[in-house]
N, C-alpha and C positions, 0 to 999 in steps of 0.2 A: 068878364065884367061883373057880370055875377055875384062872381065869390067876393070882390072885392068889398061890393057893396052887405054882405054877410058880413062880412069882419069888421067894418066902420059900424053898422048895427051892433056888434055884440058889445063890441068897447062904448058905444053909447048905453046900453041896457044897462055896464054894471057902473053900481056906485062909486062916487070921487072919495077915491083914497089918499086923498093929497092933505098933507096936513099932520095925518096920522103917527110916520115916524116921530116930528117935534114933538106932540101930546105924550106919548111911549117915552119918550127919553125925560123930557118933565118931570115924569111919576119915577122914573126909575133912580133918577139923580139922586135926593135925598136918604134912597136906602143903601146907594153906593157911597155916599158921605158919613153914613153910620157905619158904615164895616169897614171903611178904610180908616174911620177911628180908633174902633174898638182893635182891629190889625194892628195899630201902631202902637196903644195905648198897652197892650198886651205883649208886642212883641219885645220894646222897651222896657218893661219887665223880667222878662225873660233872659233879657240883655245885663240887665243887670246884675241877676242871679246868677248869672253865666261869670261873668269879672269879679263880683261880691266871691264865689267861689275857686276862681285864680287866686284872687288874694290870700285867701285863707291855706291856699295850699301852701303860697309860698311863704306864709309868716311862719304855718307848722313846720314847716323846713328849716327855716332859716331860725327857728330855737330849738329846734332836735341839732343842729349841725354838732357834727363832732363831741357827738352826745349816742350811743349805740345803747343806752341803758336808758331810756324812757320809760315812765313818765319820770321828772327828777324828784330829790328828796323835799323838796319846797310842795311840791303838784301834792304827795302823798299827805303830808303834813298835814296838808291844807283838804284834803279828800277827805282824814280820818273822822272832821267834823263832822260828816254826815250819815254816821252810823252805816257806814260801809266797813267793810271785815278783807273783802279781797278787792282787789286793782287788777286787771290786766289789758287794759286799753290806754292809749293817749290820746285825747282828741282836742281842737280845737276850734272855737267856734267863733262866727262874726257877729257883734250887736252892737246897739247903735246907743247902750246907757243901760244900769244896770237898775232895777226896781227891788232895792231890797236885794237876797240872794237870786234875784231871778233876772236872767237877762232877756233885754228885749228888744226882738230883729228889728230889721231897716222897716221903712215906711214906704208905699211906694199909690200915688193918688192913680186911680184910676178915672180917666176925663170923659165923660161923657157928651153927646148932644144933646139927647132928653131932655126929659123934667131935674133943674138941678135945684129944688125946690129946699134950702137948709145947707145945700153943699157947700157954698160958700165959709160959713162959721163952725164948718166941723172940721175936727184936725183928726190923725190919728188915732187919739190917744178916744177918744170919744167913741170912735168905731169898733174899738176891741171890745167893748162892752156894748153894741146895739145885743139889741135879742127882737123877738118876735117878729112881725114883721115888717120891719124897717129893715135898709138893706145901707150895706156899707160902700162907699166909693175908695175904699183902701183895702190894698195886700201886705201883710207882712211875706218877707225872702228868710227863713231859717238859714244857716248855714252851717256845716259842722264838718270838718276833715279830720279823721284819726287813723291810728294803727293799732296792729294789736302788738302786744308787749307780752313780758312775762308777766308773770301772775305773782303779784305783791302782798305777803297777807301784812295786815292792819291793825286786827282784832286787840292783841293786847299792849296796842298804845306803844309800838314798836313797830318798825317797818324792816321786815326780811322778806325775802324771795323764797312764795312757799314752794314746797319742794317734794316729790315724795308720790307716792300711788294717787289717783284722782285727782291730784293738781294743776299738772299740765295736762295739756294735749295741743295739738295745733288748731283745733279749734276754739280755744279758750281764749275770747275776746270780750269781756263781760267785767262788770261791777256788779257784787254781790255783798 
């Protein structure tokens, strides 16, 4: 009888814990709503880069087909402008519009919960040029598939397959 009355004592001594789990999960909620964003917002991403880089395989396939002599005479042609001398890659890459000779990848908005204090009227093109510290809500995805090829000299505004000591080797997958 005793004991019993010990034990209803101790459970009366300690404090009422009642309540506590609800308060605990209150506070926690909101930083499980931020990471299950930034997870989505990221992996969507990733998703993308992931197909953005299917595609690009299969376009570089599907204009190499029935073609074993890459890159073609148009690709060189069109190379020799830029003060390159030898070729021996093909590669192909994915962008979303060209700026001048420079092409520029996809866009992809990363969504925050924060402070989206400006995000609203910022697009892409605004973000590739923040600096200091201001911080961007977008990623550019690069994308580029190639192979190596022979090695193409260039140099004298003529396109032949150089040949000869130093020119090949299996390693030689380069523009120079």
């Amino acid at each position: 009888m005793q004991r019993k009355q010990k034990i209803k004592q101790s459970h009366r001594s300690r404090p009422s814990v009642r309540g506590q789990a609800i308060f605990e999960l209150l506070i926690f909620i909101p930083f499980l709503l931020l990471f299950m964003q930034l997870f989505m917002t990221v992996s969507s991403s990733i998703n993308g880069a992931i197909n953005q880089q299917k595609a690009v395989r299969g376009y570089f396939y599907q204009l190499a087909r029935n073609n074993s002599r890459i890159p073609t005479t148009s690709d060189l042609t069109r190379l020799a402008n830029f003060n390159l001398n030898y070729i021996g890659m093909s590669v192909t890459g994915w962008m979303d519009r060209l700026d001048g000779d420079v092409p520029v990848a996809s866009c992809f908005h990363l969504k925050n919960l924060g402070n989206n204090s400006g995000a609203l009227d910022q697009n892409c093109d605004d973000a590739s040029t923040v600096m200091g510290s201001q911080r961007s809500n977008f990623i550019r995805l690069h994308t580029a598939y190639g192979i190596c090829s022979a090695l193409f000299d260039i140099s004298q505004g003529q396109i032949k397959e150089a040949d000869g000591p130093g020119y090949w080797s299996g390693g030689n997958c380069s523009l120079r």
